[in-house]
SEBA-737237 format. One record per residue (C-alpha): z, x, y; residue number from 1. Coordinates in steps of 0.05 Angstrom, whole numbers, plus 32768, in hexadecimal, padded with zeros to 4 digits. Layout:
<pts>
((Z X Y) NUM),
...
</pts>
This chain:
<pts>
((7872 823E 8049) 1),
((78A6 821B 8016) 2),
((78AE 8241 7FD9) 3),
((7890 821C 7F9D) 4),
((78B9 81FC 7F68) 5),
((7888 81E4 7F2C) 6),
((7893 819E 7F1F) 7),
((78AB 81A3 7ED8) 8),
((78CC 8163 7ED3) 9),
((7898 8136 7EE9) 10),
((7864 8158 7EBA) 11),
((7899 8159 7E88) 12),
((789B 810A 7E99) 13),
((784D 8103 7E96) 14),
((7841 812C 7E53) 15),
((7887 8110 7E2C) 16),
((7893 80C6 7E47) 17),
((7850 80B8 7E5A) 18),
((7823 80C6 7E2C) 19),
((7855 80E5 7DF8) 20),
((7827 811B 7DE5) 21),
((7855 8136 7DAC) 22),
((7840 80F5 7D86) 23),
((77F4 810B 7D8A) 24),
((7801 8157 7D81) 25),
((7826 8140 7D44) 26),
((77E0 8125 7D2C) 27),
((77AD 814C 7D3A) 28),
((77A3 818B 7D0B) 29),
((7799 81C4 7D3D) 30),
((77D1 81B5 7D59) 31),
((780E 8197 7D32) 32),
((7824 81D8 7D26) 33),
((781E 81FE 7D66) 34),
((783E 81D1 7D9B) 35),
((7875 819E 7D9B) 36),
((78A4 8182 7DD8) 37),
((78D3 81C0 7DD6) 38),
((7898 81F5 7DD2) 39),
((7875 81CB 7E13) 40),
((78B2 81CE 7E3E) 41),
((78C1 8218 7E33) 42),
((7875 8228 7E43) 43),
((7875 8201 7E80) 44),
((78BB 8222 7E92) 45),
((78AC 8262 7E91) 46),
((785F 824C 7EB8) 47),
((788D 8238 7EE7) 48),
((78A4 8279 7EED) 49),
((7877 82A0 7EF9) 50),
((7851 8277 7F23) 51),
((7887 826B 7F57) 52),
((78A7 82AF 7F52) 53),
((7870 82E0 7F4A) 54),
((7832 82CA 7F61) 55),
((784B 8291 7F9A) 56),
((7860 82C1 7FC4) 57),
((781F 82E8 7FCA) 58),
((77FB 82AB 7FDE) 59),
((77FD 82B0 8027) 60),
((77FB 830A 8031) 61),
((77C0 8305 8000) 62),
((77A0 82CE 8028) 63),
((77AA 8303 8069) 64),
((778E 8340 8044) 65),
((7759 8320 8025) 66),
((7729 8348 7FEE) 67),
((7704 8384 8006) 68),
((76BD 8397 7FF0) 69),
((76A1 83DA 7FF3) 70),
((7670 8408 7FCE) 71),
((7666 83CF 7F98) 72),
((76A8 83CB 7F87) 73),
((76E3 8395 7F9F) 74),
((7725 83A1 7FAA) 75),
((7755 8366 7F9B) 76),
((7791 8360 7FCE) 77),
((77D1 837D 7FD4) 78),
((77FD 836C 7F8E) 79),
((77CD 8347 7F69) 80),
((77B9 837D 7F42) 81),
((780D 8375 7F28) 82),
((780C 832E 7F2D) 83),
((77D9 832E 7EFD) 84),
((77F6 835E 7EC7) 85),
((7832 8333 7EC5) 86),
((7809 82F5 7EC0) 87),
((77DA 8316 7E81) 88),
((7812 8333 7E65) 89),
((7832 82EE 7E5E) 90),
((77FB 82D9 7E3B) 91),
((77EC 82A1 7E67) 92),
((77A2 82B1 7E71) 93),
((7792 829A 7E23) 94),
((77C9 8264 7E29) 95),
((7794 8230 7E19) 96),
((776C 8271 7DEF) 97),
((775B 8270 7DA1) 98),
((7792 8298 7D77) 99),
((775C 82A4 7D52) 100),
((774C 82DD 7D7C) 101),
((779A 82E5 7DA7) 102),
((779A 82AA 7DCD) 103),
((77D9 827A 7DCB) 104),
((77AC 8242 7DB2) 105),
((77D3 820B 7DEF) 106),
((77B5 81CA 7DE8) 107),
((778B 81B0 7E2C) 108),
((77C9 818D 7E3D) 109),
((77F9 81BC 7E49) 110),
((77CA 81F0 7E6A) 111),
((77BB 81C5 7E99) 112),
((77FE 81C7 7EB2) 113),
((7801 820F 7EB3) 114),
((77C0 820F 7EDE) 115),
((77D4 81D7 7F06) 116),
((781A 820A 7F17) 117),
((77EA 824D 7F25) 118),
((77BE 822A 7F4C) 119),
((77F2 820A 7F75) 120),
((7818 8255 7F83) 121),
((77D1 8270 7F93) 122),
((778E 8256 7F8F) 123),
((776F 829D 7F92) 124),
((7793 82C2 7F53) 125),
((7788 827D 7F28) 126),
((7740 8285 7F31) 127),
((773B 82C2 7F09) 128),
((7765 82AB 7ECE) 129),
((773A 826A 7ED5) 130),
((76FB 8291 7ED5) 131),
((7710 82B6 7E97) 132),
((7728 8276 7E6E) 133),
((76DD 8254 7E7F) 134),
((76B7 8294 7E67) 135),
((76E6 8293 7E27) 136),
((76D4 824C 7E11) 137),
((7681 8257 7E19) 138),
((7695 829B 7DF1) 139),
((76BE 827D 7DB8) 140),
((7688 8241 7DB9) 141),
((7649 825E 7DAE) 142),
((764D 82A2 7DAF) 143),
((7643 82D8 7D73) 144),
((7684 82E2 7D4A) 145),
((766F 832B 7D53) 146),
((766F 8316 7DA2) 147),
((76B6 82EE 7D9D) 148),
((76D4 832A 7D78) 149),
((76C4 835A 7DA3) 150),
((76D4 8336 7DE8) 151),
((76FE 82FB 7DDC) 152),
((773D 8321 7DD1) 153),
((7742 834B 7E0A) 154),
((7734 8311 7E35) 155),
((7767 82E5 7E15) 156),
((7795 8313 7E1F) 157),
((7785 8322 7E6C) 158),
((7766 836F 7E5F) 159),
((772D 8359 7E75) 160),
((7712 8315 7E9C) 161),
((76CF 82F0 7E9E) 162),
((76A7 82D1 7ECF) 163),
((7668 82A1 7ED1) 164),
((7633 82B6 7EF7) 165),
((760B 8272 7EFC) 166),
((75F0 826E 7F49) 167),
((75B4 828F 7F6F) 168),
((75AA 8289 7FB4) 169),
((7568 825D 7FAC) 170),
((7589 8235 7F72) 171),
((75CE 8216 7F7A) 172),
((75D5 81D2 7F54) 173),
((758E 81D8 7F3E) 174),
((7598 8210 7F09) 175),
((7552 81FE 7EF3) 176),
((753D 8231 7F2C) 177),
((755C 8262 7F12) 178),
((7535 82A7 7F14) 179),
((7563 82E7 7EF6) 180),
((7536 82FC 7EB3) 181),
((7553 831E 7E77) 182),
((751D 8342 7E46) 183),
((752F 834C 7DFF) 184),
((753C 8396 7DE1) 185),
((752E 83B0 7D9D) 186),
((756B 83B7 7D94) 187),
((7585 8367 7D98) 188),
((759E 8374 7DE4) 189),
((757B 8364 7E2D) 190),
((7570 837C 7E5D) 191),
((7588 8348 7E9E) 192),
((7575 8348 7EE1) 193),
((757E 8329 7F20) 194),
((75AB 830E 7F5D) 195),
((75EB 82D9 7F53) 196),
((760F 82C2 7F86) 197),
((764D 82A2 7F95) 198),
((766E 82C2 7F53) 199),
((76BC 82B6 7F4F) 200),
((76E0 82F6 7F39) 201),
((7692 830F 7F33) 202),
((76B8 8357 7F48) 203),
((770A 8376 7F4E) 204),
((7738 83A1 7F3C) 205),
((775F 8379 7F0C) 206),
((7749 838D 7ECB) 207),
((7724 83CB 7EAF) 208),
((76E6 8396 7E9E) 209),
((76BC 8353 7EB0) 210),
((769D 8336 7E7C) 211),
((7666 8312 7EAE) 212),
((7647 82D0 7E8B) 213),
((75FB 82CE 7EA4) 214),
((75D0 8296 7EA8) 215),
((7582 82AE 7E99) 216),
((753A 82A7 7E85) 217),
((7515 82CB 7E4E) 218),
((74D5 82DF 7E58) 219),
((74B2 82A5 7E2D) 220),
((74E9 8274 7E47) 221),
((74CE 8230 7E5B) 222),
((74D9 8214 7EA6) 223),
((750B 81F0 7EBE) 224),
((7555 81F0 7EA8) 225),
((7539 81E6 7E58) 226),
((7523 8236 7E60) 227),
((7571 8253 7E7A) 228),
((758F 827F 7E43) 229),
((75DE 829B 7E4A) 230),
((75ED 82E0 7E42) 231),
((7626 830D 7E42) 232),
((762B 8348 7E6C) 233),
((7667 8371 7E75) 234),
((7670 8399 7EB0) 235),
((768A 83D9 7E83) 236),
((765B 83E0 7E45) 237),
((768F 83DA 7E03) 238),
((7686 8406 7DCD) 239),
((768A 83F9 7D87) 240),
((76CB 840C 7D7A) 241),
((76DF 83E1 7DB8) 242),
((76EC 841B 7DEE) 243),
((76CB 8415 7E26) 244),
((768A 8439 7E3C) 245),
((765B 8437 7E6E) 246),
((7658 8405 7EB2) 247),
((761C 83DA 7EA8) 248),
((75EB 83DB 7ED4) 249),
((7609 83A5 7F0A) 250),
((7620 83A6 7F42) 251),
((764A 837A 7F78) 252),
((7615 837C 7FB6) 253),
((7654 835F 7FED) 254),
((768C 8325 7FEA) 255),
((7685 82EC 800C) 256),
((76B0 82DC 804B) 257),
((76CB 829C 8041) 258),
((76F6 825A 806A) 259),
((772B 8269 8025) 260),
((773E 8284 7FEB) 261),
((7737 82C4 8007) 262),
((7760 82EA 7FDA) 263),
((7721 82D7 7FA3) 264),
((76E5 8301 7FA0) 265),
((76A4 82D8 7FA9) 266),
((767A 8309 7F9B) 267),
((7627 8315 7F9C) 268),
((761F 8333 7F53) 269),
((75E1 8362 7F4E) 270),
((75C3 8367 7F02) 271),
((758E 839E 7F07) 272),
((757C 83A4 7EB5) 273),
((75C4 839F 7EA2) 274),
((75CB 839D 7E58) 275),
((75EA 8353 7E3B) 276),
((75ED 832E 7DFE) 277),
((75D1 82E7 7DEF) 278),
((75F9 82AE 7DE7) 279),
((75ED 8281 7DB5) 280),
((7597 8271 7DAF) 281),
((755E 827B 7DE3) 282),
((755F 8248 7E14) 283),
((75A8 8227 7E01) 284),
((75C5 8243 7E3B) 285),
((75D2 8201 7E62) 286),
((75F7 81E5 7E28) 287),
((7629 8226 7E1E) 288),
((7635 8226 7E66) 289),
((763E 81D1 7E64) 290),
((7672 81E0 7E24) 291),
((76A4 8204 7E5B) 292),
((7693 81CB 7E8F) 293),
((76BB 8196 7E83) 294),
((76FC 81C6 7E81) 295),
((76E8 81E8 7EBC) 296),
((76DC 81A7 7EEA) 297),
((771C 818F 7ED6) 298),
((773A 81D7 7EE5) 299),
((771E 81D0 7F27) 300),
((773B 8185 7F2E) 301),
((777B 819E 7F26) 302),
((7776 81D1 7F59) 303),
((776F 8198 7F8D) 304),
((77AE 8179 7F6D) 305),
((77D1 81C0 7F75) 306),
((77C0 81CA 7FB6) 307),
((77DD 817A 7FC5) 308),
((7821 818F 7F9E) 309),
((7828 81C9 7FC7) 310),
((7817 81AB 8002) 311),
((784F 8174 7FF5) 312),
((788A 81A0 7FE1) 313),
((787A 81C7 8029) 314),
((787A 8182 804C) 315),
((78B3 8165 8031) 316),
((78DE 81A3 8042) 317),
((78BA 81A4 808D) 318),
((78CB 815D 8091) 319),
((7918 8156 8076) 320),
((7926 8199 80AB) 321),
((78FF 8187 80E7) 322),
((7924 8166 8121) 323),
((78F8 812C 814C) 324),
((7901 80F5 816C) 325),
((792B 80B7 8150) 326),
((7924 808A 811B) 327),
((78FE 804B 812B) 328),
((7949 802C 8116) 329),
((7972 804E 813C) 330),
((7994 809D 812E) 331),
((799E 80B2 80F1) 332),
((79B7 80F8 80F7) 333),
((79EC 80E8 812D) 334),
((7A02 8133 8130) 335),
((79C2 814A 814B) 336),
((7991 8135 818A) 337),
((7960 8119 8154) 338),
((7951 810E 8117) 339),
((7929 812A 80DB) 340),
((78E1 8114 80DB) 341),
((78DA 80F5 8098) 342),
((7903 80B6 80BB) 343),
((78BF 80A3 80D0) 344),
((7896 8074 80B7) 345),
((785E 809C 80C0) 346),
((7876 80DE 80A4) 347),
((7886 80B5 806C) 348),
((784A 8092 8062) 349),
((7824 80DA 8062) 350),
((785B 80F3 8029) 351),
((7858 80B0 8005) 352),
((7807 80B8 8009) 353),
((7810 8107 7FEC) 354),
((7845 80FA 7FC0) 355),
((7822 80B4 7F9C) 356),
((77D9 80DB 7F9B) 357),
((77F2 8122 7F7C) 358),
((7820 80FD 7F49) 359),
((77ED 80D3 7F35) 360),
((77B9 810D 7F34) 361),
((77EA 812C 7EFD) 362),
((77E9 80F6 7ED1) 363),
((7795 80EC 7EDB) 364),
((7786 8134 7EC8) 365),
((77BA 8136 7E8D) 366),
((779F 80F9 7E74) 367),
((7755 8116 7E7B) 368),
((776D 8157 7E60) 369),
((778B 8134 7E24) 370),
((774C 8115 7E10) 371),
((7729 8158 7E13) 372),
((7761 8173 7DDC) 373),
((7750 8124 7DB5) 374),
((7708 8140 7DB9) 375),
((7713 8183 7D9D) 376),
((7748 8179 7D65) 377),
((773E 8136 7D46) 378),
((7723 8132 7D10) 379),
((7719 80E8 7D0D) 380),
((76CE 80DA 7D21) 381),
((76D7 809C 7D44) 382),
((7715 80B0 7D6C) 383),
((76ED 80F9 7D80) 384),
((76BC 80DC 7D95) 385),
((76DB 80AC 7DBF) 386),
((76FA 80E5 7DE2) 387),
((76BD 8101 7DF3) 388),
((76A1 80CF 7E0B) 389),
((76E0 80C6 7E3F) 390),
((76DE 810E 7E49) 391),
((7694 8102 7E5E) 392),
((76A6 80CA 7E93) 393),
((76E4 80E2 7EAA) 394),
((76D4 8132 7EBC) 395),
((76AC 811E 7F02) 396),
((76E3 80EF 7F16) 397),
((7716 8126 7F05) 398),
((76FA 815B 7F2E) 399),
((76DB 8130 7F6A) 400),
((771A 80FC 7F6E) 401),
((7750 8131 7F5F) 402),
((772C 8162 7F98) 403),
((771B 812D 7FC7) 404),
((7764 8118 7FC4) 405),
((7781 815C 7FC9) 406),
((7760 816D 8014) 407),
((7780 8127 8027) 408),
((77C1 813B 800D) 409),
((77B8 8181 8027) 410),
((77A9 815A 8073) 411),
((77DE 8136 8076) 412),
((7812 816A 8066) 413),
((77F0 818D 809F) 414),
((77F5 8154 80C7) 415),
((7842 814E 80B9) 416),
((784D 8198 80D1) 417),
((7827 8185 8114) 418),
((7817 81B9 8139) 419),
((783C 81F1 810E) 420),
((780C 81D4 80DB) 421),
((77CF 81F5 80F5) 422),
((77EE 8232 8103) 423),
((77EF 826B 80C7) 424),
((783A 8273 80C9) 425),
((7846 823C 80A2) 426),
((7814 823C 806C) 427),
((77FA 81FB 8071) 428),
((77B4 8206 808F) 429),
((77A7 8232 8055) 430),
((77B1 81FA 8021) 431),
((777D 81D5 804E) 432),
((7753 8210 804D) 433),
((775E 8227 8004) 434),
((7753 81DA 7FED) 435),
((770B 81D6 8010) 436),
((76E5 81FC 7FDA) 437),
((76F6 81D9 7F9F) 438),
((76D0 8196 7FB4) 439),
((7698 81C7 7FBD) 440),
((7694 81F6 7F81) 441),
((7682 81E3 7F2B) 442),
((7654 81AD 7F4F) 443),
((7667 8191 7F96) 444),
((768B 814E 7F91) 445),
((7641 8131 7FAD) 446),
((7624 8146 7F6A) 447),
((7667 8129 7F43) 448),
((7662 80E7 7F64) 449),
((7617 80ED 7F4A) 450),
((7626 80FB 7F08) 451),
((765A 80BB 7EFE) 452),
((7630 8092 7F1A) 453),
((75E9 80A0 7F04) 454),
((75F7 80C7 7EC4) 455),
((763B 80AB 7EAB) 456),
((7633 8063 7EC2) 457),
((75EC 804E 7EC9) 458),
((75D4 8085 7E91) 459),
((75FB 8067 7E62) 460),
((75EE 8019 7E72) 461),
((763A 8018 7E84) 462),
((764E 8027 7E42) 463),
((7680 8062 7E51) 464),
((769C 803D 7E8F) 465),
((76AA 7FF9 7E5E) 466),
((76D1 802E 7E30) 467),
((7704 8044 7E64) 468),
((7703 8000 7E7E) 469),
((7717 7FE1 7E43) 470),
((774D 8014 7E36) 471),
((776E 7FFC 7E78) 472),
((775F 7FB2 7E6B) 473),
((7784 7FB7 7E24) 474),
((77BE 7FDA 7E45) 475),
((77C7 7FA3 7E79) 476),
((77C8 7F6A 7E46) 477),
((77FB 7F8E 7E1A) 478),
((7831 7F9C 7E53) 479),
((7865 7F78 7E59) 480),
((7876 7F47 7E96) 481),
((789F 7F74 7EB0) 482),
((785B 7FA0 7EC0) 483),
((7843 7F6A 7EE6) 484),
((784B 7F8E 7F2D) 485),
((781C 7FC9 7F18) 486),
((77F0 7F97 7EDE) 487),
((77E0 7F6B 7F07) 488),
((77B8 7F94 7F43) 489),
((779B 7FC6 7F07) 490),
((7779 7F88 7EEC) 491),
((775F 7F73 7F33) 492),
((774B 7FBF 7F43) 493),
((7722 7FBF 7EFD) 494),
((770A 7F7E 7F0E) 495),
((76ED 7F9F 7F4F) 496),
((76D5 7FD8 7F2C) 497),
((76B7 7FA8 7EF8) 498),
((768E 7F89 7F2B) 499),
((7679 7FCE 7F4F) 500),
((765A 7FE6 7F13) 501),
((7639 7FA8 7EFF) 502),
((7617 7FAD 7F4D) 503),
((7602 7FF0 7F41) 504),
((75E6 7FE6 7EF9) 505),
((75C9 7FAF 7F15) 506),
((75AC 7FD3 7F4E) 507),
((7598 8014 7F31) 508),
((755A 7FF3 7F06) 509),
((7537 7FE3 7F47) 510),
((754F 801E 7F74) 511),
((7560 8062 7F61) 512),
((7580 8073 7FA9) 513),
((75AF 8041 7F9D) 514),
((75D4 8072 7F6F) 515),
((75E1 809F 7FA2) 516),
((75E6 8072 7FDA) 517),
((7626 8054 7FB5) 518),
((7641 808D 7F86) 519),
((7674 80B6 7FB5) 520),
((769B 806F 7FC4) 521),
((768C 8059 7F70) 522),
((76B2 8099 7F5F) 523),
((76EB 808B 7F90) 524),
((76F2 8043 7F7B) 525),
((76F8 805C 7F37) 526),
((7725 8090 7F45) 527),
((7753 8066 7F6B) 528),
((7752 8033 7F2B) 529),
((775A 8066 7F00) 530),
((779C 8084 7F2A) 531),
((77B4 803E 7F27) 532),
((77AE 803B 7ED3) 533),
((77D7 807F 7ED9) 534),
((780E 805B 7F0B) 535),
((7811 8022 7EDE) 536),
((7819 8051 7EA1) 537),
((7856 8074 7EBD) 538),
((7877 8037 7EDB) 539),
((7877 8020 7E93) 540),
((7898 8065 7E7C) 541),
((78CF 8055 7EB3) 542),
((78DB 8019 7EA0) 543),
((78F7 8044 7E60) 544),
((7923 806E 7E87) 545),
((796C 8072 7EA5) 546),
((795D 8038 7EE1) 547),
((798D 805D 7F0A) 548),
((7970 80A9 7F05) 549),
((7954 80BC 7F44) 550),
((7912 80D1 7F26) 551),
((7902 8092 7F0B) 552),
((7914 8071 7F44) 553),
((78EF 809A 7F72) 554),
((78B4 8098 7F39) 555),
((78B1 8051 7F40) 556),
((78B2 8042 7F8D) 557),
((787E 8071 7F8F) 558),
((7851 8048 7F61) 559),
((7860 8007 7F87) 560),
((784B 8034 7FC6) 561),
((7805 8048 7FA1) 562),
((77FC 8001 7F94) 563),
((7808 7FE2 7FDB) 564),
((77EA 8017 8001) 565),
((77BA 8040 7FE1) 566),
((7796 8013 7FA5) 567),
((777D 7FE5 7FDB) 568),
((7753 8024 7FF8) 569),
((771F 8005 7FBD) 570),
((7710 7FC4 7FE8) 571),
((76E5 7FEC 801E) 572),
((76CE 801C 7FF5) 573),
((76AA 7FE7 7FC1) 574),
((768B 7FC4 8004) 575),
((7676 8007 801B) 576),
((764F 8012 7FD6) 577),
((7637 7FD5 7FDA) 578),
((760E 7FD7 801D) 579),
((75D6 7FF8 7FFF) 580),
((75B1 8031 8009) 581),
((7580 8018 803C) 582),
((75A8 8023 8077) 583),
((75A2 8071 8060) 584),
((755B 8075 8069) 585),
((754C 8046 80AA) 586),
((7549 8092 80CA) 587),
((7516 80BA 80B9) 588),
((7520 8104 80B3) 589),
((750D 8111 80FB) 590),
((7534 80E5 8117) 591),
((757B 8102 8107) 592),
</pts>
């Protein structure tokens, strides 16, 4: 495998010429005086660092050695453990933290690039740093301030890390079915108890402590997912004067064996009467967990686009190095029997297709990350809530389109390595294998494509969909002619997506399976229109630049390659959608 190079200057490029995100700092409240242009490049520049020298080159050893699990306890692989020191001590696990309580206080926007870099050197460690971040933002949200004081700082800082134990074996979307039980104590604690599975970072050796977040029902609680409370449990009891006691009663019952990300533990968490803490009220425990949730699914968006970028550097080196064949042309390396296989026009077309998705991936979830930081630091009503409302639509389309599109990218750099491809030597089948899991996990891209379609688009009477199409439509009509290349097919992709969603509004009133029936190829069609908007945004910024730097010029062949080759995808996607949901139910469950 390549060694990874973080792609400063192109997320330079998306953050400063783009969407010139020093303007907005500059006037939002929280932030004007923590970050400006100068601060943003150093952060992402020392990232860089550390992602690509200390932690990229454990990706594939740690991937061999894998976690180990025994007598309730999990052992984390062979330099993680330093790895992650480093990594805390940099402060980089509260980049996006409240100083409030240590953390650097990073808008949305720039830790997404620093995820985007971990996640890209390895999947595994970012998980745990990930993990931590989530647990922080239910804690600072609606947690005690006695709670936050005593737990936010250590986790900021990387002492100790989190994890959210959400999933039973009986209940996995459906946390309604949830069955762990936590009993109130006299003295203002409970007692939890009960079996969670599939818990990232549930167990390790990286830090003295896990402060576990627990999804449970009280006693009196009512049925259904109205009656889950959230509770804090550490695994080491803390006492008052913040030392460290005694281990709770939890456990980690095994590790799961898994196709990747093998250097995470996916543990089976045990609570047998471990003492926690509650969580904001009795029964509010969908809504603290749902506060971390739109972070999170983005976090786990960008790990497909990681997984893409890495994929790409290793293809683009494989391809520039490896001898085959003759260009469809004629030689073009006369000194040698053949020539380098990004001559051909398929090789290219694979690179193109990486390149064109992960670059437009980076602007998507920068753009989507930058209305979460609109959301939480304006303080203009209108404007916030506006944000929100994006945020709202947006988050399934980030995780679902950004994960969908980092297996294809992670394929076809495979498929450019051929045979050495599926072979471990070169890394590559481990992207594939590492990239599986995030269309699965924080709600399989099924359930995303379900919640655009029924609860974003048809729950709202296509309110939030007119609001981002609007934005699009606005920018189109205020570009100038110049634009007209990218304008032109943005309008006629929005007009395509116009009509899709009028179909399914129209369909939904008389046939709820229609939803479902249309939403994986809704979402797509959407993403793909909403890559497009991102294209046509950074052509624009180009347009600025030096016409003969190579980046721009490389930045906008690519777009004109996402426009002629990839934006039509939408045209048999929207006729898929639209043939209905009856053909899925001709069968009936016997027959398959």
């Amino acid at each position: 495998m390549s060694d990874y190079k973080a792609p400063l200057r192109d997320m330079r490029f998306v953050l400063n010429e783009v969407f010139q995100v020093s303007r907005l700092w500059a006037q939002l409240p929280g932030l004007a005086d923590v970050i400006d242009e100068e601060t943003a490049a150093a952060i992402l520049e020392e990232a860089g660092k550390i992602s690509g020298e200390v932690i990229a080159p454990l990706n594939r050893a740690t991937d061999e050695q894998g976690c180990t699990w025994s007598n309730g306890s999990v052992t984390a692989p062979d330099g993680f453990a330093q790895a992650y020191q480093a990594f805390a001590g940099g402060g980089w696990v509260g980049v996006g933290g409240d100083p409030q309580y240590g953390g650097m206080g990073m808008p949305k926007a720039i830790s997404a690039q620093v995820e985007e870099m971990v996640n890209s050197a390895s999947l595994s460690f970012g998980l745990y740093p990930m993990l931590t971040a989530g647990a922080c933002l239910s804690i600072k949200a609606h947690a005690s301030e006695e709670l936050k004081q005593r737990y936010l700082p250590n986790m900021y800082a990387g002492i100790w890390t989190g994890s959210m134990c959400l999933t039973e074996a009986h209940a996995g979307t459906d946390l309604g079915l949830i069955r762990t039980r936590a009993e109130p104590q006299a003295d203002g604690s409970y007692k939890v108890s009960g079996s969670k599975i599939f818990i990232t970072g549930g167990d390790h050796d990286l830090t003295e402590n896990i402060i576990h977040l627990v999804l449970a029902r009280l006693p009196d609680a009512p049925a259904g997912p109205k009656g889950i409370s959230l509770f804090l449990v550490p695994k080491v009891l803390v006492n008052a004067d913040g030392s460290l006691g005694e281990h709770n009663a939890l456990s980690c019952g095994s590790i799961e064996h898994k196709m990747g990300i093998k250097a995470s533990a996916t543990c089976v968490m045990n609570f047998d009467g471990a003492t926690g803490w509650i969580v904001d009220a009795p029964n509010k425990g969908l809504a603290a967990m749902f506060t971390m949730m739109n972070y999170e699914r983005l976090g786990v968006g960008i790990q497909g686009l990681a997984q893409g970028e890495r994929s790409y550097q290793n293809a683009v080196a494989y391809a520039r190095d490896r001898l085959q064949s003759r260009a469809p042309t004629g030689a073009q390396n006369k000194d040698h029997s053949a020539d380098p296989i990004i001559v051909h026009p398929d090789v290219r077309r694979m690179l193109l297709t990486m390149k064109a998705l992960n670059e437009g991936g980076r602007a998507f979830s920068s753009y989507v990350a930058l209305q979460l930081d609109i959301a939480k630091y304006s303080e203009d009503d209108i404007t916030r809530t506006r944000a929100q409302e994006l945020v709202s639509l947006l988050t399934p389309v980030a995780k679902a389109f950004l994960t969908d599109m980092g297996l294809e990218t992670t394929l076809h750099g495979q498929m450019i390595f051929g045979g050495h491809g599926y072979i471990r030597e070169w890394g590559q089948e481990q992207l594939v294998r590492d990239v599986r899991i995030t269309q699965i996990y924080e709600g399989t891209n099924g359930i995303q494509s379900l919640d655009l379609a029924g609860r974003k688009i048809v729950g709202s009477g296509g309110a939030l969909y007119r609001l981002f199409a609007s934005e699009i439509r606005n920018f189109t009509a205020s570009a100038c002619a110049d634009l007209d290349e990218f304008t032109k097919p943005l309008n006629a992709a929005v007009d395509t997506l116009d009509e899709l969603t009028a179909w399914l509004l129209d369909r939904a009133q008389n046939n709820p399976n229609e939803i479902g029936a249309a939403s994986v190829e809704y979402l797509h069609v959407f993403g793909y229109t909403a890559y497009a908007y991102m294209w046509a945004r950074m052509a624009k910024a180009v347009m600025s630049g030096d016409a003969e730097d190579d980046f721009y010029t490389s930045k906008l062949a690519t777009a004109r390659f996402y426009f002629a080759r990839l934006l039509p995808r939408i045209h048999s996607l929207s006729a898929s959608a639209k043939a209905g949901s009856d053909c899925l139910y001709e069968l009936q469950a016997d027959q398959f």
